[in-house]
MDAnalysis code that builds the backbone (N, CA, C; Angstrom):
import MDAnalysis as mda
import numpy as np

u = mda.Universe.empty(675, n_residues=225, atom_resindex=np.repeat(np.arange(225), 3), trajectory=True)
u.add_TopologyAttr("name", ["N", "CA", "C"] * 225)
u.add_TopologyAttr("resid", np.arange(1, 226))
u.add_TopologyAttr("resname", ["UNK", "UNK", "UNK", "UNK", "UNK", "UNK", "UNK", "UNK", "UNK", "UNK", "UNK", "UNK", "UNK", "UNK", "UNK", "UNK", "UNK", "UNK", "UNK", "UNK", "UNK", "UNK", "UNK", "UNK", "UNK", "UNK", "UNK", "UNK", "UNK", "UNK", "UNK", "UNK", "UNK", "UNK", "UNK", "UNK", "UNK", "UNK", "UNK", "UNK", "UNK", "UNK", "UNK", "UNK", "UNK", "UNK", "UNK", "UNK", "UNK", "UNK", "UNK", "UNK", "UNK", "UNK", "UNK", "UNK", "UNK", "UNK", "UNK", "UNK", "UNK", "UNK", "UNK", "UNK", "UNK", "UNK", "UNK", "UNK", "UNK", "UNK", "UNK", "UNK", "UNK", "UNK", "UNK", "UNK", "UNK", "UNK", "UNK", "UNK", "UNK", "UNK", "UNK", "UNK", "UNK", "UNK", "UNK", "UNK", "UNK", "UNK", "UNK", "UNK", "UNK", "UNK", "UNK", "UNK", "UNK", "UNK", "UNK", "UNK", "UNK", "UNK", "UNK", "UNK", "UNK", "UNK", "UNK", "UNK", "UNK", "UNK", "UNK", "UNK", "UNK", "UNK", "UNK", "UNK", "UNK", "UNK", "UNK", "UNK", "UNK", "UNK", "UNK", "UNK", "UNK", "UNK", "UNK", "UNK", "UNK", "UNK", "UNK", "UNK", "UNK", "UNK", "UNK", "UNK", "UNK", "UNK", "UNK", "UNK", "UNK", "UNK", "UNK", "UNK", "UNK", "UNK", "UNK", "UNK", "UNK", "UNK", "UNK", "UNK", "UNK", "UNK", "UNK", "UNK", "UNK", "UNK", "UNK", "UNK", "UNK", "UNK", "UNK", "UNK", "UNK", "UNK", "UNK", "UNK", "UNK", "UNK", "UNK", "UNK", "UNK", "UNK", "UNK", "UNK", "UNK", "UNK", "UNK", "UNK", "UNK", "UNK", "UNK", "UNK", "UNK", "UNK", "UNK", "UNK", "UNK", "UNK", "UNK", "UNK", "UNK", "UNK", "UNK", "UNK", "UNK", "UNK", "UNK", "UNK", "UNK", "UNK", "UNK", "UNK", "UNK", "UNK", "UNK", "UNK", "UNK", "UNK", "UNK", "UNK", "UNK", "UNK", "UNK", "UNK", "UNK", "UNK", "UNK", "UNK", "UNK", "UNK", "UNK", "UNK", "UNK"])
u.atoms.positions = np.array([
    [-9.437, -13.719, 25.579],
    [-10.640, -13.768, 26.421],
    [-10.881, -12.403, 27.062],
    [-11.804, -12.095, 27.016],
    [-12.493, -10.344, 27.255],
    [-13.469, -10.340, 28.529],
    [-13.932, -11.533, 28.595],
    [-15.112, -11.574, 30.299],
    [-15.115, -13.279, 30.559],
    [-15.832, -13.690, 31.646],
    [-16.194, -14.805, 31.995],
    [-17.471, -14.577, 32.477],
    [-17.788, -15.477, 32.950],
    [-19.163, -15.874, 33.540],
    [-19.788, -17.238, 33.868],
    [-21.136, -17.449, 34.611],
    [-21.905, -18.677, 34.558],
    [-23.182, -18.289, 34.070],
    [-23.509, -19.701, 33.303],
    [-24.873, -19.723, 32.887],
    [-25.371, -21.048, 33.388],
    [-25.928, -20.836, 35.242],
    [-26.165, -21.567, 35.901],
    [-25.221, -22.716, 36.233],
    [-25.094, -23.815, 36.147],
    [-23.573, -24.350, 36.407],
    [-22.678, -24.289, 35.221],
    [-22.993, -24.306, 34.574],
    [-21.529, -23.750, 32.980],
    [-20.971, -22.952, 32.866],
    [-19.747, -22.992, 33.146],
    [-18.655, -21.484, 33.071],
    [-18.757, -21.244, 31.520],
    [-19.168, -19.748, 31.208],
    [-18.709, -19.202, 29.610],
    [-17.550, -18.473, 29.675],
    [-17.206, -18.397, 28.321],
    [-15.755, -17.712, 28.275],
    [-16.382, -16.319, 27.071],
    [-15.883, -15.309, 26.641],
    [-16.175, -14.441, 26.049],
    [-15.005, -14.222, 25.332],
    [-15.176, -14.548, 23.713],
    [-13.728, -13.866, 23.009],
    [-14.001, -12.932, 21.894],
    [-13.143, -11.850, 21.307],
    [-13.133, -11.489, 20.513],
    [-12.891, -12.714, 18.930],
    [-13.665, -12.591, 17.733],
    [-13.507, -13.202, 17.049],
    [-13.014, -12.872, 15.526],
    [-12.836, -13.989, 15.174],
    [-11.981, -13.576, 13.707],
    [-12.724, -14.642, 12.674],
    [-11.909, -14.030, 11.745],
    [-12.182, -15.558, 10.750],
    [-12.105, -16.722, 10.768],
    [-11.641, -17.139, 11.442],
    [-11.392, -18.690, 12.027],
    [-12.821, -19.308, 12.342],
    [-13.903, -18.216, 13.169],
    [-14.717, -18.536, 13.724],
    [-16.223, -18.715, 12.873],
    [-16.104, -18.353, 11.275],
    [-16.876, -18.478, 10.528],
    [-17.565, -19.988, 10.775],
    [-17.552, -20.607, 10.585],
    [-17.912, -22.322, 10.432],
    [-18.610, -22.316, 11.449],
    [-18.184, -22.034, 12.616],
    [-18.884, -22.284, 14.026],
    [-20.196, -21.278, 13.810],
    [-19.803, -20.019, 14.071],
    [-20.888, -18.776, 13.456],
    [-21.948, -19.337, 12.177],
    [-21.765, -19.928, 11.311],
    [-22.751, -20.094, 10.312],
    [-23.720, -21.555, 10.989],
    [-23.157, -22.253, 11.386],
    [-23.939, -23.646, 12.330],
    [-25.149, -23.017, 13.451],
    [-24.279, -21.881, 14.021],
    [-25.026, -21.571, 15.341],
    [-26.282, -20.392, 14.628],
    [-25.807, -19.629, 13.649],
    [-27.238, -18.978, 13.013],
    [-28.224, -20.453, 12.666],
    [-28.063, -20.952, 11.901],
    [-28.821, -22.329, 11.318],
    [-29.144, -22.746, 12.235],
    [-28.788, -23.533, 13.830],
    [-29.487, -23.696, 14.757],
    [-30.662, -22.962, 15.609],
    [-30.291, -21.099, 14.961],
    [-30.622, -20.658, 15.862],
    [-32.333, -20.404, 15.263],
    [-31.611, -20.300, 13.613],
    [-33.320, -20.288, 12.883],
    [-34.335, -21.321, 12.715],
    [-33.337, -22.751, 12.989],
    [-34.167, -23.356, 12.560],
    [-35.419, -23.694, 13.762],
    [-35.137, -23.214, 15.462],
    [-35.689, -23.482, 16.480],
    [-36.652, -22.201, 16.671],
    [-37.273, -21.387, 15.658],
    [-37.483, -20.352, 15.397],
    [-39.025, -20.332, 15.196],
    [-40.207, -20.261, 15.395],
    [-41.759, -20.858, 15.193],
    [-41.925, -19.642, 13.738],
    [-41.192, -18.255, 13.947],
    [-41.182, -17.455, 13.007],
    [-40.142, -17.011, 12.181],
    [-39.827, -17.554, 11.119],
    [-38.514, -17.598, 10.569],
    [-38.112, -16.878, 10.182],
    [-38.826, -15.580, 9.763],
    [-38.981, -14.023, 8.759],
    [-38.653, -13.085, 9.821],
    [-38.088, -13.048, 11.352],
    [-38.399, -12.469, 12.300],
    [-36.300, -12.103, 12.295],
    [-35.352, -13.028, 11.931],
    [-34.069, -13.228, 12.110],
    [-33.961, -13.630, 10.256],
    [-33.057, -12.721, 9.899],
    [-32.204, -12.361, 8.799],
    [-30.689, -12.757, 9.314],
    [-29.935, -14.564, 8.826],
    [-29.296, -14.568, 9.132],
    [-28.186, -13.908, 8.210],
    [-26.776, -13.294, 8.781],
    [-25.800, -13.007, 7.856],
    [-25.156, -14.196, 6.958],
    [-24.695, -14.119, 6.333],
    [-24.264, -14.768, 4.852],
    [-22.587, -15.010, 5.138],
    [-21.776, -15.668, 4.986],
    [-20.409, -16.030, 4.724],
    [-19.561, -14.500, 4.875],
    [-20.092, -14.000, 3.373],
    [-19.449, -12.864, 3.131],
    [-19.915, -12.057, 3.928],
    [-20.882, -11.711, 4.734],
    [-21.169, -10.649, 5.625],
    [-20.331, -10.574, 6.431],
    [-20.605, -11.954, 7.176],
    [-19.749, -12.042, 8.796],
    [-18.166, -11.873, 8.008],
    [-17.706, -12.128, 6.941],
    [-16.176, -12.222, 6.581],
    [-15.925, -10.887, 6.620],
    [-16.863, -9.428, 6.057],
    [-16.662, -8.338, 5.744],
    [-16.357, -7.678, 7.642],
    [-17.464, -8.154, 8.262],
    [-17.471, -7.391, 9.813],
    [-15.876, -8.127, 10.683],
    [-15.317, -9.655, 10.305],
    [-14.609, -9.463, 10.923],
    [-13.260, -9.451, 10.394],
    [-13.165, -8.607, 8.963],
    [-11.967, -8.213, 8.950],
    [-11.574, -6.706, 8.858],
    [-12.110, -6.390, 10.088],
    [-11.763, -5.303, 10.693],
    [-12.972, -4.313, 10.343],
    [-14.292, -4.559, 9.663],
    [-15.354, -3.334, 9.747],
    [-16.361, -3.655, 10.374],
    [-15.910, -3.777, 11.935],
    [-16.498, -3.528, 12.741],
    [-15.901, -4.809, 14.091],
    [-16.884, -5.540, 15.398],
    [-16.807, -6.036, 15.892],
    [-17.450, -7.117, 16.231],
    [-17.175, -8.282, 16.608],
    [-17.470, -9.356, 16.576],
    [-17.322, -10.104, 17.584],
    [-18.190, -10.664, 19.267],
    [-17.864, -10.921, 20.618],
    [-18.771, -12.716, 20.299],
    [-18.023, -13.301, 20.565],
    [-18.961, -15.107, 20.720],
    [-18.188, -15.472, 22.275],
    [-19.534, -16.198, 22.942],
    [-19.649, -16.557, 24.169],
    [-19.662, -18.367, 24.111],
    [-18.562, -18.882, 24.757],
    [-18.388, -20.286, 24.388],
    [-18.834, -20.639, 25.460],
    [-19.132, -21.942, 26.035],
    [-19.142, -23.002, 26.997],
    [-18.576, -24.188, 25.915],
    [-17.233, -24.603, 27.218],
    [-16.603, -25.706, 26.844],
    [-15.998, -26.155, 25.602],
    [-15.523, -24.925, 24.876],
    [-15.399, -24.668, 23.260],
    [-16.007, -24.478, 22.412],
    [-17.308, -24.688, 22.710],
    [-18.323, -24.456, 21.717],
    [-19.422, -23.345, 21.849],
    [-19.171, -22.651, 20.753],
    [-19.272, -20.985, 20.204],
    [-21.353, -21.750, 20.701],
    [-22.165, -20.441, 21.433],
    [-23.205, -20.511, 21.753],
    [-23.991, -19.471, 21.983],
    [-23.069, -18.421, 21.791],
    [-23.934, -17.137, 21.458],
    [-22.681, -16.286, 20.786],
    [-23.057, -15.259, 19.529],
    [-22.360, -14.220, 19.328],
    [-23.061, -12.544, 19.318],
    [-22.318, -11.656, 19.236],
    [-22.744, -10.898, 18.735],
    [-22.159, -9.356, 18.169],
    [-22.802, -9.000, 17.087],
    [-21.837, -8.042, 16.263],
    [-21.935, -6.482, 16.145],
    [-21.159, -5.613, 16.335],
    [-21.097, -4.462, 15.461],
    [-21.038, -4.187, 14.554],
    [-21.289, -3.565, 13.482],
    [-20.076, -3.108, 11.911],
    [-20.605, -1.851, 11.715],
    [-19.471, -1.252, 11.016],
    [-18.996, -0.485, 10.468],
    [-19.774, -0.160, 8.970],
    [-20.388, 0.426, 9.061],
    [-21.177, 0.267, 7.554],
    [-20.444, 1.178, 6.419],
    [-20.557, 0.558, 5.539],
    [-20.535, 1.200, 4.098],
    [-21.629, 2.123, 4.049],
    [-20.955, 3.495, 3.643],
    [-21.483, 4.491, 3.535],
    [-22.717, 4.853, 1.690],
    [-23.811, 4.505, 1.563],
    [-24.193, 4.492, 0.662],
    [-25.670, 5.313, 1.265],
    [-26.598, 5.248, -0.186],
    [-27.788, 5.834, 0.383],
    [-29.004, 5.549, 1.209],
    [-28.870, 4.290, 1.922],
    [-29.313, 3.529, 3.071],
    [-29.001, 3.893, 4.392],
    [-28.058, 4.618, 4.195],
    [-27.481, 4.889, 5.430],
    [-28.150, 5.370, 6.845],
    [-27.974, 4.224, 7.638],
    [-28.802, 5.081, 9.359],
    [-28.665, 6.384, 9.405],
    [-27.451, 6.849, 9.149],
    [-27.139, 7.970, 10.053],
    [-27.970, 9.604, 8.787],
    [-28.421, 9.063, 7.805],
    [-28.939, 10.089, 7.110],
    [-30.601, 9.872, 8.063],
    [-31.166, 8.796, 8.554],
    [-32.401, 8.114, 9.447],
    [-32.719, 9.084, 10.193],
    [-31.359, 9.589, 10.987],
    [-30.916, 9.741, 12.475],
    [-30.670, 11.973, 12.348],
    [-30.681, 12.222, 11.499],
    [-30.203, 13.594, 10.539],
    [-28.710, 13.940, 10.544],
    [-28.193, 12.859, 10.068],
    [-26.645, 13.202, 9.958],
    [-26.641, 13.309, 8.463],
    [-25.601, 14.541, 8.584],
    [-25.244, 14.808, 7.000],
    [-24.217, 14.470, 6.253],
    [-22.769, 14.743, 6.704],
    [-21.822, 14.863, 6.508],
    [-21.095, 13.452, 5.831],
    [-20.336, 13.244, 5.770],
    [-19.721, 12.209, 5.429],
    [-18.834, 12.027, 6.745],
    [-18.272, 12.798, 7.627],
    [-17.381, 13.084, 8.846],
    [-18.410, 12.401, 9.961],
    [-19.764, 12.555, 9.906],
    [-20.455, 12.513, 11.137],
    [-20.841, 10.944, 10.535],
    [-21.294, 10.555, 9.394],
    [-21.110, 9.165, 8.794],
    [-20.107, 8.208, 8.851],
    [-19.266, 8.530, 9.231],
    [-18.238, 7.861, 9.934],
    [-18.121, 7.264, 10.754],
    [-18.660, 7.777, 12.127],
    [-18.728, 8.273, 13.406],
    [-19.572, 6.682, 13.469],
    [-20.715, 6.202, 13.171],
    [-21.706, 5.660, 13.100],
    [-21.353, 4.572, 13.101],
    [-21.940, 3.194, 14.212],
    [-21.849, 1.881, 14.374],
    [-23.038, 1.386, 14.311],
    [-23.470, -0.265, 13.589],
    [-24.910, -0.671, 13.361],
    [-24.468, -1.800, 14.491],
    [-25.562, -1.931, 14.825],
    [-25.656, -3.032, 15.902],
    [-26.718, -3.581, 15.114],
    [-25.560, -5.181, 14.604],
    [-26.116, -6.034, 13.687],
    [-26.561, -7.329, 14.060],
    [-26.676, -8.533, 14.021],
    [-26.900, -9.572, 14.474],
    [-26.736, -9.837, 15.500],
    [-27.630, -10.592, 16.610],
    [-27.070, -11.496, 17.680],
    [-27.768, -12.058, 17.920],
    [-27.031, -13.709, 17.672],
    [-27.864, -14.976, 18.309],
    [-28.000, -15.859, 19.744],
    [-28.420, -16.489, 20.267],
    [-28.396, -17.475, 21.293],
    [-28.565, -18.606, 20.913],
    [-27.778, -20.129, 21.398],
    [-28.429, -21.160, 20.756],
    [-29.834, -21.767, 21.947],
    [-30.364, -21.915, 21.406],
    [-31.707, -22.828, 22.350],
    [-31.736, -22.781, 23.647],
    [-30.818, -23.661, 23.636],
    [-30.174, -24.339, 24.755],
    [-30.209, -23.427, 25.965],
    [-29.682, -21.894, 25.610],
    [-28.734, -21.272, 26.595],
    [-30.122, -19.795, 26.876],
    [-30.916, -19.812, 25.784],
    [-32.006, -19.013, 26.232],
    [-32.203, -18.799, 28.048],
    [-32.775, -17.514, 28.142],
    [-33.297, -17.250, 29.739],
    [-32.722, -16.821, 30.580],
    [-31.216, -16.986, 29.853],
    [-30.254, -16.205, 31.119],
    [-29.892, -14.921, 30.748],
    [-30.273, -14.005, 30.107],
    [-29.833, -12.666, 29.754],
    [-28.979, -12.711, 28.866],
    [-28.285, -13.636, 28.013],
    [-27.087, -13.442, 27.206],
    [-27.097, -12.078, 26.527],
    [-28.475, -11.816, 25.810],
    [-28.637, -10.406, 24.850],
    [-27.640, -9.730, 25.409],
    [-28.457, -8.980, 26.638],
    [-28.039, -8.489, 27.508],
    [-26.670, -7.980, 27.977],
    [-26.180, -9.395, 28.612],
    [-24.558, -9.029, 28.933],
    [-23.929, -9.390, 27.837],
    [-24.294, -9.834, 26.548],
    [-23.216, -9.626, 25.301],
    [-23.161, -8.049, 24.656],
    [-24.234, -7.188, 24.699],
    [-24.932, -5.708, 24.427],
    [-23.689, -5.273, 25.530],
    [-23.951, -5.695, 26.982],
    [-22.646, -4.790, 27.451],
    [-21.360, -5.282, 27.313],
    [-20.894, -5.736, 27.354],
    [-19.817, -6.742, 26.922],
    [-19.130, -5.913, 25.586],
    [-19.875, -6.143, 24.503],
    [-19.493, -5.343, 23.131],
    [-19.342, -3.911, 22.967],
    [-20.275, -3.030, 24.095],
    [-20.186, -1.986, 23.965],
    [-19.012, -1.108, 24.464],
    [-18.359, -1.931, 25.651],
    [-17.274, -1.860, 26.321],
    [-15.778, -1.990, 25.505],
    [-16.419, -2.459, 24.342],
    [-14.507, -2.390, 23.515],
    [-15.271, -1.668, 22.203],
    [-15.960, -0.758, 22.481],
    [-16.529, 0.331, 21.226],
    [-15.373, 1.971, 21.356],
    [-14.411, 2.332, 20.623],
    [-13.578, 2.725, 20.975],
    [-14.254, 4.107, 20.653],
    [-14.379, 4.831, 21.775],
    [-15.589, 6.131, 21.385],
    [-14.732, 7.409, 21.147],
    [-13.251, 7.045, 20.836],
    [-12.930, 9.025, 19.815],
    [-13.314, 8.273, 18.701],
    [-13.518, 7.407, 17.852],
    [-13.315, 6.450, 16.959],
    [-14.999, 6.887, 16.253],
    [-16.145, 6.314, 17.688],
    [-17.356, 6.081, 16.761],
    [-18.262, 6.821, 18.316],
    [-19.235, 7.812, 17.704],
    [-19.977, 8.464, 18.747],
    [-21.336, 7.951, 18.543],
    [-22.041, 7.082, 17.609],
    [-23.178, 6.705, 17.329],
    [-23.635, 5.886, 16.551],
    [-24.385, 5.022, 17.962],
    [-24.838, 3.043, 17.536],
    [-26.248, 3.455, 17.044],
    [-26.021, 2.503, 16.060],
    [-27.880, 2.888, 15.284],
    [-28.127, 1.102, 15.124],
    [-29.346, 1.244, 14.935],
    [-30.007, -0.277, 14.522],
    [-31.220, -0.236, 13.703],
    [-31.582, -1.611, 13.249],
    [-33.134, -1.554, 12.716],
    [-33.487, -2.504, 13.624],
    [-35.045, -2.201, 13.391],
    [-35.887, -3.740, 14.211],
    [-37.400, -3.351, 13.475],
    [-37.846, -4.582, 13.034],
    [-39.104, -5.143, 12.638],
    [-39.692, -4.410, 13.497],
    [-41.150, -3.718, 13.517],
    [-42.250, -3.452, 14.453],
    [-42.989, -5.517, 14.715],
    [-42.846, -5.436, 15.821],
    [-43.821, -7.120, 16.484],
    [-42.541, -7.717, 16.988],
    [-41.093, -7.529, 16.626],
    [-40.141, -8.641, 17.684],
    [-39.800, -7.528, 18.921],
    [-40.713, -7.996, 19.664],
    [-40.766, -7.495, 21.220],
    [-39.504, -8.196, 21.946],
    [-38.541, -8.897, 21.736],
    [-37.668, -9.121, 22.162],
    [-36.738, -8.097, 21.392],
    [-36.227, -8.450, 20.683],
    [-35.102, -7.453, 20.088],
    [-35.635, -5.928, 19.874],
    [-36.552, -5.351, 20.187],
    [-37.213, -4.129, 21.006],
    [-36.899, -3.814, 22.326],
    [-36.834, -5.117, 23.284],
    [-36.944, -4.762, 24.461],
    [-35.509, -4.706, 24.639],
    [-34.525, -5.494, 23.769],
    [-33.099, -5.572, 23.939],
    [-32.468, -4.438, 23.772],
    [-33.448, -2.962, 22.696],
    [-32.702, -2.558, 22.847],
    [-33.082, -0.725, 23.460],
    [-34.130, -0.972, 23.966],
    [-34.896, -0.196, 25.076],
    [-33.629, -0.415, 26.253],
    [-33.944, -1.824, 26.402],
    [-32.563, -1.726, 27.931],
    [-31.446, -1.545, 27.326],
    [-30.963, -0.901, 26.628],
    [-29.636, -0.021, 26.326],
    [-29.861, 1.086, 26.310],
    [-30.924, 1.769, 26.545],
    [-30.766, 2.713, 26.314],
    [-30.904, 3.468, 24.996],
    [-31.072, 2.886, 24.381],
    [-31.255, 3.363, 23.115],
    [-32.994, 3.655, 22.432],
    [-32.718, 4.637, 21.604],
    [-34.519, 5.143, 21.483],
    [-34.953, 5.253, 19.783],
    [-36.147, 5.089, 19.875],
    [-36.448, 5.061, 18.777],
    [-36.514, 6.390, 17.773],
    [-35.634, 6.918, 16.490],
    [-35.424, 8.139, 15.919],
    [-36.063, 8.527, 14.940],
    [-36.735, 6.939, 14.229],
    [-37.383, 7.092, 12.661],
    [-38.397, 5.917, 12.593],
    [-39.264, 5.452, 11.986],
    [-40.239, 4.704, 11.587],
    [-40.349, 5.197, 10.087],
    [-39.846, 3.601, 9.214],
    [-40.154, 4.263, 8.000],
    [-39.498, 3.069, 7.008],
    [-39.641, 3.018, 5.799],
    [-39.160, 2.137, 4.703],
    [-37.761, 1.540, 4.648],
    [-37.829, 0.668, 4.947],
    [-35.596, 0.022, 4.803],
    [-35.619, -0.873, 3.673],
    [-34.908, -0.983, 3.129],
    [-34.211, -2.515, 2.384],
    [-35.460, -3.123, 1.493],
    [-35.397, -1.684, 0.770],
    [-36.247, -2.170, -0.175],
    [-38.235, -2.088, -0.070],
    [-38.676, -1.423, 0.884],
    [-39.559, -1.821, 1.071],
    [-40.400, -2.319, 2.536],
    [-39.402, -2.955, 3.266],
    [-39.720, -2.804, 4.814],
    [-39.470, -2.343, 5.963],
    [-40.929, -1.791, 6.576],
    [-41.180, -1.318, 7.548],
    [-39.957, -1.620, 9.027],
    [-39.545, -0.386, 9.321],
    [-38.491, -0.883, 10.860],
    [-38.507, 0.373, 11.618],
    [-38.066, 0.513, 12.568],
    [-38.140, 1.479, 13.511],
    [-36.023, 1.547, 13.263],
    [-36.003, 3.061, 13.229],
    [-34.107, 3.102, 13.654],
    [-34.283, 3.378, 14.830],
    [-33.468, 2.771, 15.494],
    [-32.685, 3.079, 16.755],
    [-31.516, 3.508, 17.105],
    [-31.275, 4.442, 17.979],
    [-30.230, 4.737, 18.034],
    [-29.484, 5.471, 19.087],
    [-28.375, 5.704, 19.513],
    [-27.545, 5.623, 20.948],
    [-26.679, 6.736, 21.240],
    [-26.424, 7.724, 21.699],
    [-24.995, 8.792, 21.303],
    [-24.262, 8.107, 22.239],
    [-23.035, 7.874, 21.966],
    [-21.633, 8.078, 23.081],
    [-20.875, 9.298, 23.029],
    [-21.034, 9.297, 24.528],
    [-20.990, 8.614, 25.459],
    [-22.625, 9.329, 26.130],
    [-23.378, 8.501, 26.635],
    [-24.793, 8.625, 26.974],
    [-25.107, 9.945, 26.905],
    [-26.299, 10.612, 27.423],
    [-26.539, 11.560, 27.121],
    [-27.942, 11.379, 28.071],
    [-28.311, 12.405, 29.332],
    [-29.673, 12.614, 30.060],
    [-30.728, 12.905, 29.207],
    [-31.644, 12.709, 29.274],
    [-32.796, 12.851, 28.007],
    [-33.945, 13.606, 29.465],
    [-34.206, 14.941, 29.017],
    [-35.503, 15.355, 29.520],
    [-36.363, 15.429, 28.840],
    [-37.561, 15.737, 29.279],
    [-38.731, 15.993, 28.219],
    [-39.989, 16.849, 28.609],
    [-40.795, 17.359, 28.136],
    [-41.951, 18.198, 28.674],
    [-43.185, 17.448, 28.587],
    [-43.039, 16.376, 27.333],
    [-44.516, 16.196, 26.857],
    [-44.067, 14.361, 26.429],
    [-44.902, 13.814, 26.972],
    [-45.116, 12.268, 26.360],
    [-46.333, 11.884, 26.381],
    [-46.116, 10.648, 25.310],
    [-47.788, 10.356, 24.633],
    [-47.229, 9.116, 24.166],
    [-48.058, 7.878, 24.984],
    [-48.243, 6.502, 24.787],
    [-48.801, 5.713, 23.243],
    [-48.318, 5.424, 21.797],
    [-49.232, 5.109, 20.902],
    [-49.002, 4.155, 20.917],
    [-49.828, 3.281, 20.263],
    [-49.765, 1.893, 19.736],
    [-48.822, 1.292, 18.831],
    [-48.320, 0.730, 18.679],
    [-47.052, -0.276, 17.332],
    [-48.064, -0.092, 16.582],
    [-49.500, -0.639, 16.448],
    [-49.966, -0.525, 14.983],
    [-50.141, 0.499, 13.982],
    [-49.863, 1.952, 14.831],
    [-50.582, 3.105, 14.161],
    [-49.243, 3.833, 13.751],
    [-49.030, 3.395, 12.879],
    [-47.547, 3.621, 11.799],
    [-47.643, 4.971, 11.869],
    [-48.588, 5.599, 11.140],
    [-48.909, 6.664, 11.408],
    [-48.866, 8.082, 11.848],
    [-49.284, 7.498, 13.060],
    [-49.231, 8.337, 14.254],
    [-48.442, 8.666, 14.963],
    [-47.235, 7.508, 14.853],
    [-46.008, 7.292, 15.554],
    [-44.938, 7.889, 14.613],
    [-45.154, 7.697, 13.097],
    [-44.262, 8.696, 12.165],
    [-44.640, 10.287, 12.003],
    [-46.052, 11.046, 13.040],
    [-46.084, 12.303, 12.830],
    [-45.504, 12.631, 14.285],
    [-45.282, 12.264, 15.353],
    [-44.775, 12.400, 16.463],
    [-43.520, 12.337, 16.243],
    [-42.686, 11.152, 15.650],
    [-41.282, 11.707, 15.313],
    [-41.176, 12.694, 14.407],
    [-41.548, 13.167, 12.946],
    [-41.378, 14.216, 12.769],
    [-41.333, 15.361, 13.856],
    [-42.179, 15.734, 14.556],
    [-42.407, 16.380, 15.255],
    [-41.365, 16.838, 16.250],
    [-40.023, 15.603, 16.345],
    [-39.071, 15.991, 17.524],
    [-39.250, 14.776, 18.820],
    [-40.377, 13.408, 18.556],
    [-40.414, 12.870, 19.549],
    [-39.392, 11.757, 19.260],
    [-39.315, 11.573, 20.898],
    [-38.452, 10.165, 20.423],
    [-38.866, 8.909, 21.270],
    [-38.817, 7.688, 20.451],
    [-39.568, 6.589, 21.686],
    [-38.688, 6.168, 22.556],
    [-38.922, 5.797, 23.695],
    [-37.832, 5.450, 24.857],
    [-37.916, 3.834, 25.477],
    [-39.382, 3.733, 25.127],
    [-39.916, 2.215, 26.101],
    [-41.132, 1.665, 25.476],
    [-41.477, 1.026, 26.072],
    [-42.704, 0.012, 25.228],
    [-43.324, -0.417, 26.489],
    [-44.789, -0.738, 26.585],
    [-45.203, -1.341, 27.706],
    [-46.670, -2.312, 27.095],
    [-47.232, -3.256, 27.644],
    [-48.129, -4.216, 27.202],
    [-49.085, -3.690, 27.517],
    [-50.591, -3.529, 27.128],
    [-51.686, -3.361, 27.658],
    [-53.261, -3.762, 26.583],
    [-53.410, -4.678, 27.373],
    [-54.759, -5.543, 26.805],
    [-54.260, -6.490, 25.450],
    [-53.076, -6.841, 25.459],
    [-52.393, -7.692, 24.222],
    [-51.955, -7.021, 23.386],
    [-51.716, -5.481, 23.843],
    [-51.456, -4.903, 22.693],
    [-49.972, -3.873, 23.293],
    [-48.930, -3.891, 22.030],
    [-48.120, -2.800, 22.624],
    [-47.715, -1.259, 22.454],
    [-47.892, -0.844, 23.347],
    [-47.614, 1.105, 22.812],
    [-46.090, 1.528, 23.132],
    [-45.585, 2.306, 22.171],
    [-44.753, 2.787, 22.437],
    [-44.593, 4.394, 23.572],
    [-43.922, 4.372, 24.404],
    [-43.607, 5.451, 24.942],
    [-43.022, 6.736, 24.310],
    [-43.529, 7.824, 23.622],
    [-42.910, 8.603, 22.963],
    [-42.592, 9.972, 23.911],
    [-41.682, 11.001, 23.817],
    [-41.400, 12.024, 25.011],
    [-40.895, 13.157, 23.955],
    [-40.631, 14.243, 23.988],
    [-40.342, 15.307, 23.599],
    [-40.422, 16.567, 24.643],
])
């Protein structure tokens, strides 16, 4: 056990996980998609995925109440191929490819929505990220899931690339240095999520997005340089 907590009167427990915990982990994705109005929005992992991250490439934190697994969430360690974030991010090397952690899945079941789990599982996990080990968390995210955007705005983490993944779709990389790093800037400029565009000649350019804010139903990204 790694933390505790309440989620309103329910004590959770927080453990590191293993293989054991597959069965539980594959139920709680399936619950988590099937309560889902948009199903294309969550790519759950597969048997062999979660088997690959938790035997040892990478990390793996599930939050129980009363024994039963109700939120997890993962790191890994990626296989170095030509997909790779960290080529996203302008890493070259195979040494600095190393270095590099994806912040991969994390679910909530239904039930337990509203209380921040993202949140304190994001810090929770980041806290046993062993940093001579790995200096840089990268991610993808769909442009439109304003939640797992905003999850990972409040880390701190910023947007580096807009551009083609996995074949074909559109994602924004994200991504984190450890141990943090002050970010100044001279120049920022508010665009829209829709204007792919505009937002891929600004990152060329050296910008990077930091935040997102709503205005008239629509959302812009915060870009700074």
């Amino acid at each position: 056990m790694i933390a505790t907590g309440f989620l309103g009167n329910n004590q959770y427990k927080v453990k590191l996980l293993n293989e054991s915990y597959i069965p539980q982990l594959m139920d709680l994705q399936q619950e988590v998609v099937e309560a889902l109005p948009d199903k294309a929005i969550l790519q759950p992992l597969d048997e062999g995925e979660l088997n690959f991250i938790l035997k040892g490439n990478g990390l793996m934190i599930g939050v129980f109440v009363e024994e039963k697994l109700i939120a997890f969430r993962a790191l890994l360690e990626p296989i170095i191929d030509g997909e790779h974030l960290g080529y996203d991010i302008g890493l070259q090397t195979e040494d600095e490819l190393k270095k590099v952690l994806y912040q991969e899945i994390s679910n909530v079941h239904p039930q337990y929505r509203g209380f921040g789990l993202q949140r304190t599982m994001a810090d929770i996990i980041m806290q046993q990220v062993d940093s001579a080990k790995y200096n840089v968390v990268c991610a993808t995210v769909m442009p439109g899931n304003i939640a797992s955007m905003k999850d990972k705005f409040s880390q701190h983490m910023h947007i580096a690339a807009l551009k083609l993944k996995y074949g074909g779709k559109l994602r924004y990389v994200f991504m984190k240095k450890l141990p943090e790093v002050d970010r100044q800037w001279a120049e920022e400029r508010f665009v829209s999520m829709n204007e792919t565009d505009a937002q891929q000649q600004l990152l060329q350019r050296g910008f990077i997005g930091i935040t997102m804010k709503k205005q008239h139903d629509e959302w812009f990204i915060q870009y700074v340089n």
